[in-house]
LOKOL-449878 format. One line per field, with one value per residue (C-alpha): residue in one letter; x, y, z. Coordinates in nm, 3 decimals. Example, Ala and Ser with C-alpha at 12.3 -4.5 7.8 and 13.67 -1.06 7.14 Angstrom:
<atoms>
resn [a; s]
X [1.230; 1.367]
Y [-0.450; -0.106]
Z [0.780; 0.714]
</atoms>
This chain:
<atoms>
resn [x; x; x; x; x; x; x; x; x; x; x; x; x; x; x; x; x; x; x; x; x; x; x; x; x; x; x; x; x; x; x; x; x; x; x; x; x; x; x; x; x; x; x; x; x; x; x; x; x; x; x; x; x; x; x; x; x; x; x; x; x; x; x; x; x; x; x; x; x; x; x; x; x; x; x; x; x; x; x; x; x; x; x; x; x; x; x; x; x; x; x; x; x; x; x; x; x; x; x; x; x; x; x; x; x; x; x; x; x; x; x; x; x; x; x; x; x; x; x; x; x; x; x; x; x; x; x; x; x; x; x; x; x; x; x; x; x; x; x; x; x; x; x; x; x; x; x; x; x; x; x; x; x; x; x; x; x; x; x; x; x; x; x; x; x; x; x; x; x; x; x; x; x; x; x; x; x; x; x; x; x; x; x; x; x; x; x; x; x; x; x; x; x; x; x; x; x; x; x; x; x; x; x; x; x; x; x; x; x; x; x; x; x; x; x; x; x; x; x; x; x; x; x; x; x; x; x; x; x; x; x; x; x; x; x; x; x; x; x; x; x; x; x; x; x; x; x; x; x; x; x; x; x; x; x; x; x; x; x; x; x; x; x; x; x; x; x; x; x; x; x; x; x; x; x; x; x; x; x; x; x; x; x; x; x; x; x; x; x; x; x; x; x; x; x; x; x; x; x; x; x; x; x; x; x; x; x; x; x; x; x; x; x; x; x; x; x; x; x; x; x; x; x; x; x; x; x; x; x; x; x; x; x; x; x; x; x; x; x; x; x; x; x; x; x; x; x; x; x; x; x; x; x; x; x; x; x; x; x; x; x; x; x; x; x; x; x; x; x; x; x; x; x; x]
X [0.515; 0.812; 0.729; 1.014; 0.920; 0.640; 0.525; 0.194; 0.404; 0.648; 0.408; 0.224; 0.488; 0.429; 0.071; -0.034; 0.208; 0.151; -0.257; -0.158; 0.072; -0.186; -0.483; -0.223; -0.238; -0.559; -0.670; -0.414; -0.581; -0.216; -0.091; 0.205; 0.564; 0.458; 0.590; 0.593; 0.827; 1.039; 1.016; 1.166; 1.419; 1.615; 1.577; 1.730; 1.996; 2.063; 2.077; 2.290; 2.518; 2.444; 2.393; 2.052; 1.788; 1.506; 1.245; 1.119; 0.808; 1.025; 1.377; 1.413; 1.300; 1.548; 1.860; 1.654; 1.636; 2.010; 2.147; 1.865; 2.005; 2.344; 2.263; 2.097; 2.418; 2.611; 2.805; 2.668; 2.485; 2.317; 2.506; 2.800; 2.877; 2.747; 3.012; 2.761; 2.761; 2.572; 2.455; 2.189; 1.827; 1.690; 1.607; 2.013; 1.994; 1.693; 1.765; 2.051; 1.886; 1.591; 1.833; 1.994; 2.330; 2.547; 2.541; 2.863; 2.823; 3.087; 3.128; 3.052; 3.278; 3.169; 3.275; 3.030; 2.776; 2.888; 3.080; 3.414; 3.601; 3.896; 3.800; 3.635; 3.938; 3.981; 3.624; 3.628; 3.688; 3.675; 3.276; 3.313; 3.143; 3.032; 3.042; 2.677; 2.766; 2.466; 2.543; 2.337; 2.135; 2.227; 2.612; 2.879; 3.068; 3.306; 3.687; 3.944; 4.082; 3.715; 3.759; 4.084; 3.980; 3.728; 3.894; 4.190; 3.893; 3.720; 3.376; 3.086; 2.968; 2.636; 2.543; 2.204; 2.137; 1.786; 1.929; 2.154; 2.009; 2.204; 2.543; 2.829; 3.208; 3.440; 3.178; 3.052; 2.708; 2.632; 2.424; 2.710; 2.996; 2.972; 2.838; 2.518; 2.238; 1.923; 1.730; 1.426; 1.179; 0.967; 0.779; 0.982; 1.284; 1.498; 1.336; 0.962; 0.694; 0.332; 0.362; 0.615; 0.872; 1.250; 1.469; 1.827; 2.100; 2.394; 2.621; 2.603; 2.371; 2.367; 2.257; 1.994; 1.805; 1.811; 1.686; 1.395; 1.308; 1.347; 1.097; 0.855; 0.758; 1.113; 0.984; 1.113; 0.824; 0.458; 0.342; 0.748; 0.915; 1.291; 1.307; 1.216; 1.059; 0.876; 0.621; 0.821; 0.704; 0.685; 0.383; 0.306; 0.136; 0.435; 0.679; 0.473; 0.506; 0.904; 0.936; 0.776; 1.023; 1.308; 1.329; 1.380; 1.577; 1.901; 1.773; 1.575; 1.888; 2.124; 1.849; 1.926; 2.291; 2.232; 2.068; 2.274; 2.585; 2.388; 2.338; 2.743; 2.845; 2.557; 2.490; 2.744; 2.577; 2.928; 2.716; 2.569; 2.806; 2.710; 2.809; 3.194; 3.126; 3.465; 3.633; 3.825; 3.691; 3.803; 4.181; 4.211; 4.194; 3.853; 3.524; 3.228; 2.882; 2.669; 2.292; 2.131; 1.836; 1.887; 2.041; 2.162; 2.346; 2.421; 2.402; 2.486; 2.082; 1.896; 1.558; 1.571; 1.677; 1.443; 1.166; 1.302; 1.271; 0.920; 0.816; 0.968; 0.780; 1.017; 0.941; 1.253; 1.302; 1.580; 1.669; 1.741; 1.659; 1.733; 2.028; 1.961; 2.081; 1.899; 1.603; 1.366; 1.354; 1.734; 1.730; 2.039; 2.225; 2.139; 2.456; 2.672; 2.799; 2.877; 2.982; 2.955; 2.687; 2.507; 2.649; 2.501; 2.139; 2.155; 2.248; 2.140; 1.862; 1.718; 1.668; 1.437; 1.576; 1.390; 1.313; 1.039; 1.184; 1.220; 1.566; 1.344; 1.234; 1.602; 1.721; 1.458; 1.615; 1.961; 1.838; 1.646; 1.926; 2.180; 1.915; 1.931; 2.017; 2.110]
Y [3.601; 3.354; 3.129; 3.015; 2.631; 2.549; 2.220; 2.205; 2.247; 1.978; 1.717; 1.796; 1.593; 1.307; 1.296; 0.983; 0.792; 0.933; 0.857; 0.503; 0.405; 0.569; 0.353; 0.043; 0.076; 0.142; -0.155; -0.398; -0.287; -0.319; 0.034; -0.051; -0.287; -0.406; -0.420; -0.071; -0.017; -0.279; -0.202; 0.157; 0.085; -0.165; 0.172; 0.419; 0.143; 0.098; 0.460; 0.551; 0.289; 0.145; -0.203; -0.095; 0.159; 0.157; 0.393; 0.568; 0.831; 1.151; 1.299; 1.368; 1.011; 0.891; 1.126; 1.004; 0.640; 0.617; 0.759; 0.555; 0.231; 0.334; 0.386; 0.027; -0.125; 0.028; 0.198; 0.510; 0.634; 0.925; 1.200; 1.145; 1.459; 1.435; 1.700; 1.917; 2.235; 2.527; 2.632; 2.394; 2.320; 2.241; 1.895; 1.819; 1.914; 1.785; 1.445; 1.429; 1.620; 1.392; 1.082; 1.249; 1.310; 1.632; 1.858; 2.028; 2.295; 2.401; 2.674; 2.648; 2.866; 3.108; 2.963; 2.673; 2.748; 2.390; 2.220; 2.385; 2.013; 2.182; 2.277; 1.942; 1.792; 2.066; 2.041; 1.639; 1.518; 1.147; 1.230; 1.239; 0.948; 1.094; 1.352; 1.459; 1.601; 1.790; 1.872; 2.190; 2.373; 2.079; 2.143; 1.808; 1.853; 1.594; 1.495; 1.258; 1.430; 1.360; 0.983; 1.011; 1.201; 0.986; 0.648; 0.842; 0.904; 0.581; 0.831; 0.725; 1.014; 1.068; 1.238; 1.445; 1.420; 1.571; 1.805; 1.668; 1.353; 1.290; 1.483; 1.268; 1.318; 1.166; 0.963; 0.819; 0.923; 1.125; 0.857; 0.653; 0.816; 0.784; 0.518; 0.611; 0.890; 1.013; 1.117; 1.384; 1.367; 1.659; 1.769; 2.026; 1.864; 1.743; 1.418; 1.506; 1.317; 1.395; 1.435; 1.325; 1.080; 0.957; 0.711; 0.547; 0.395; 0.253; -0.035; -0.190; -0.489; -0.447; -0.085; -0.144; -0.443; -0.217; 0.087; -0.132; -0.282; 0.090; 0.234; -0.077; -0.049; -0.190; -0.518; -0.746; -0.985; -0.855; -0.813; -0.951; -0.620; -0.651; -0.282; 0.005; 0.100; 0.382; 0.416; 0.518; 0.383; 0.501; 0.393; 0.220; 0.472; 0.771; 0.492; 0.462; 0.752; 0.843; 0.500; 0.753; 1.046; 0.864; 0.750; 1.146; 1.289; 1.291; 1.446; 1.727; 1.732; 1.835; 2.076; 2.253; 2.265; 2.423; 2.704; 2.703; 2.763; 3.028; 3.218; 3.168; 3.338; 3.620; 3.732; 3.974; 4.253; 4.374; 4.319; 4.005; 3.691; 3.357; 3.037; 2.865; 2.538; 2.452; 2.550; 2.497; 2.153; 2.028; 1.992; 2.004; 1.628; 1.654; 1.586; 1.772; 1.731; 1.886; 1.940; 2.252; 2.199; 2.593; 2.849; 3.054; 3.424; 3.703; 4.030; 4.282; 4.438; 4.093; 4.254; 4.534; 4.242; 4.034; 4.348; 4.409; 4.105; 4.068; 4.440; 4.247; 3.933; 3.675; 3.481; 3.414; 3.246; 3.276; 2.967; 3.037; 3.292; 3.210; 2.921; 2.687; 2.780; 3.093; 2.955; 2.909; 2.549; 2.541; 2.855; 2.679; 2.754; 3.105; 3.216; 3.039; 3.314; 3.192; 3.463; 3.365; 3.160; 3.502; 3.646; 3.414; 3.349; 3.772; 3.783; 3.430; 3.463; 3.185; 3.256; 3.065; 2.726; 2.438; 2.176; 2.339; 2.712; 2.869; 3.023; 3.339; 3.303; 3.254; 3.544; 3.764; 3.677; 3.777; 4.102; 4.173; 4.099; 4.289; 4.588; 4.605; 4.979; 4.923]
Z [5.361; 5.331; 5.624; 5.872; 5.768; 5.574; 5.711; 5.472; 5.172; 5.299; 5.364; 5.067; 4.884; 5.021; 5.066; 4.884; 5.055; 5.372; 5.343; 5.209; 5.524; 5.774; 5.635; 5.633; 5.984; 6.025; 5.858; 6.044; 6.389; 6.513; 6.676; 6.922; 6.860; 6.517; 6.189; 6.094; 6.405; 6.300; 5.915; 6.061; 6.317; 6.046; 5.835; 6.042; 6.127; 5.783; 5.715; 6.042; 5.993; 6.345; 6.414; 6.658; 6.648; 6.900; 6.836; 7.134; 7.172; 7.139; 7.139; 7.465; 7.598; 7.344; 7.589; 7.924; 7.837; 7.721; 8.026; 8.256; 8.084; 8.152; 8.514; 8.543; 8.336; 8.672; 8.398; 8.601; 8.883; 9.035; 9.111; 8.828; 8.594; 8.252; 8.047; 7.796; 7.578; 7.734; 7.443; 7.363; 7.357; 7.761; 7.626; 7.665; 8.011; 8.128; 8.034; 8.226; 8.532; 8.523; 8.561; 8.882; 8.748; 8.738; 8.397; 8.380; 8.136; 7.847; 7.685; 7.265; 7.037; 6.844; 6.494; 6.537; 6.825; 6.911; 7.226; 7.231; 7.232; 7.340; 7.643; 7.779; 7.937; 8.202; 8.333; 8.368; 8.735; 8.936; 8.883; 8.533; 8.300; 7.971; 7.732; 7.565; 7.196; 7.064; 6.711; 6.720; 6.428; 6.221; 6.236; 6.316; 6.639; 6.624; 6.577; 6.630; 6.951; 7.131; 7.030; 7.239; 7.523; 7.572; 7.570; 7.785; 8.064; 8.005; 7.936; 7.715; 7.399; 7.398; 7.013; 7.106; 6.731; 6.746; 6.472; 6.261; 6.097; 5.790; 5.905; 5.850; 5.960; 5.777; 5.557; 5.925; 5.971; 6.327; 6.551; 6.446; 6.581; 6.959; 7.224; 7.186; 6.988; 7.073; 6.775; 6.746; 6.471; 6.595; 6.302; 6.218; 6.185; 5.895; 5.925; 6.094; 6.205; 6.193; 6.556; 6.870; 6.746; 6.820; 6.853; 6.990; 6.808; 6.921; 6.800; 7.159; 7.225; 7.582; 7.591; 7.292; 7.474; 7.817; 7.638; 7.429; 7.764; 7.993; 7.713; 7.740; 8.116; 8.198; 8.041; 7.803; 7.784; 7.863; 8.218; 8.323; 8.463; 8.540; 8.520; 8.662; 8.298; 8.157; 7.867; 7.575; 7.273; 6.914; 6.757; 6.435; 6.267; 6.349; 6.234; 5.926; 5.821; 5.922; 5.676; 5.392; 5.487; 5.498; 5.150; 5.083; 5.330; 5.124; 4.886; 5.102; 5.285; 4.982; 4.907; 5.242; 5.215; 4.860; 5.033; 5.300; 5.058; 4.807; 5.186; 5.284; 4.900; 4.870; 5.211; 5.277; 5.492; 5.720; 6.119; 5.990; 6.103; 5.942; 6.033; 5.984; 5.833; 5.805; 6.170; 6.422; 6.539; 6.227; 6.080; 5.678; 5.622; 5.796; 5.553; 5.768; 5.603; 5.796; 5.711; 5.824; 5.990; 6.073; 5.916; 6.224; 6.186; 6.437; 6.467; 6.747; 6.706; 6.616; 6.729; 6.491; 6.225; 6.295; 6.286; 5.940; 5.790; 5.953; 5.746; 5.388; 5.467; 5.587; 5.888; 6.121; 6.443; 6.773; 6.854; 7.154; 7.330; 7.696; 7.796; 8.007; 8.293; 8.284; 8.317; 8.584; 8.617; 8.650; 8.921; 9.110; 8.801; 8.739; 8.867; 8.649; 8.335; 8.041; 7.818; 7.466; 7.554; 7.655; 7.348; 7.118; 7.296; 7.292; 6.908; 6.660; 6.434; 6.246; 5.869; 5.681; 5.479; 5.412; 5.085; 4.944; 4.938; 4.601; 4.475; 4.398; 4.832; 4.921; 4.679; 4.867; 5.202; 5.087; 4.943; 5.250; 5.521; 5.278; 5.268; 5.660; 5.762; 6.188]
</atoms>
């Protein structure tokens, strides 16, 4: 069986210097805001570009906490609209729900699965105060005419970058292109942890010093609160290890878009639809790099795909299979249609691409979605 993502294998790498870093901490007895925290935020801020990265327990604290400090800046407050693609992971959503503001859901196109940026302007109103970006399956969403829009409107980007660590536009890395980023390092990500992880970044001292604080029990200084905090806090030993990782996630990252472009040139089955890397979001002078932390195609019978690929022995995934505001917990939204929203969650499929597959596993894939009789 090719697995979907095989997270032994991955870690296997690294094992040495993932043992070594976890008895480091062991041995310092220190497990919360010490220097393996700090050794990793100046990292990821190096590596993003940003001048401030806060890490945080997970990737959806990292979306909660930006848009909590924004509230208690007065740069929002419960009840504004937060502008966001409905085609997304719930995380995106519940971030902003959990905050008490608005999500006003956008359709994605088809090309990219991402935000249609075109058609922000026409759902912003007096309510209006920022625009969440998630650059989904890995893939920038991003260009020049959001940077406009959103200084036109006076609104704040938000870069849910859960997915895309090490995507660039333009040679600017994402996390580095809008206000404000929350990162995920869910194990299975480009950049994993050996358990919950994220982070913020943001080039604005302000928001960084509210977010550190929001995440700490709203406190700056132990057992002084000036915030109504939470406990967000990634530990030493997580941040230990991400320090390990992130000395190879260029290079596990180039190995993904290697397979992602021997998929674009051999897959050529006529119902399978891969992804556009270069679309419509982007104008010829434009220098996408995105990083494929999933390889996402469509076809009009996914099931019976995905059973066939299951019979040769490749694992795949559907990410997603229900939007957002289809599901339960978001039952006030239920009626809201969003057609090519619906006619992605009802047709992506997930093939399998990761830094430790074979060429002979990813030849295999290609023969066996080529070999698909519908």
């Amino acid at each position: 069986m090719i697995k979907f993502l095989d997270l032994q294998k991955i870690n296997a790498q690294y094992a040495d210097e993932l043992k070594q870093a976890a008895a480091a901490v062991i041995d310092s007895g220190w497990f919360l805001t010490g220097d393996k925290l700090a050794t990793f935020e100046n990292q990821l801020a190096v590596f993003t570009g940003a001048k401030h990265a806060i890490g945080v327990a997970n990737g959806l604290d990292a979306l909660r906490l930006i848009l909590k400090a924004y509230i208690d800046m007065g740069v929002m407050a419960p009840g504004d609209e937060v502008i966001v693609p409905a085609n997304t992971y719930i995380a995106s959503l519940l971030a902003i729900t959990d905050n008490a503001l608005v999500p006003v859901l956008v359709e994605p196109t088809l090309e990219s699965y991402n935000l249609d940026l075109a058609q922000i302007e026409q759902h912003i109103t007096a309510k209006t105060k920022a625009i969440m970006v998630v650059h989904l399956y890995g893939q920038v969403c991003w260009n020049d005419n959001l940077t406009a829009l959103a200084q036109k409107h006076q609104l704040k980007i938000i870069e849910d970058n859960a997915q895309a660590i090490g995507a660039s536009y333009n040679g600017i890395k994402t996390g580095n292109l809008g206000d404000a980023a929350g990162f995920s390092f869910y194990p299975g990500k480009n950049l994993g942890a050996l358990g919950d992880a994220g982070a913020v970044t943001t080039n604005d001292l302000e928001l960084a010093e509210r977010v550190r604080a929001l995440g700490n029990y709203g406190s700056k200084k132990k057992y002084v609160n000036e915030y109504i905090g939470l406990n967000s806090r990634l530990d030493e030993i997580q941040a230990a290890f991400l320090s390990v990782k992130l000395k190879h996630i260029e290079s596990e990252n180039q190995i993904r878009k290697n397979i992602a472009a021997v998929y674009l040139n051999g897959i050529n089955h006529p119902e399978v639809v891969l992804p556009i890397p270069v679309n419509t979001h982007f104008t010829p002078q434009d220098n996408p790099e995105h990083v494929w932390h999933l390889f996402v195609v469509r076809h009009p019978r996914r099931d019976a795909l995905q059973a066939h690929l299951t019979n040769s022995g490749i694992q795949t995934l559907i990410h997603y299979p229900i939007p957002p505001n289809k599901q339960l917990a978001y039952a006030h939204m239920n009626h809201l249609d969003f057609a090519l929203t619906n006619q992605i969650h009802d047709t992506v499929l997930s093939l399998p691409i990761s830094p430790v597959m074979s060429d002979d596993e990813v030849q295999q894939v290609i023969s066996a979605v080529n070999n698909f009789k519908a």
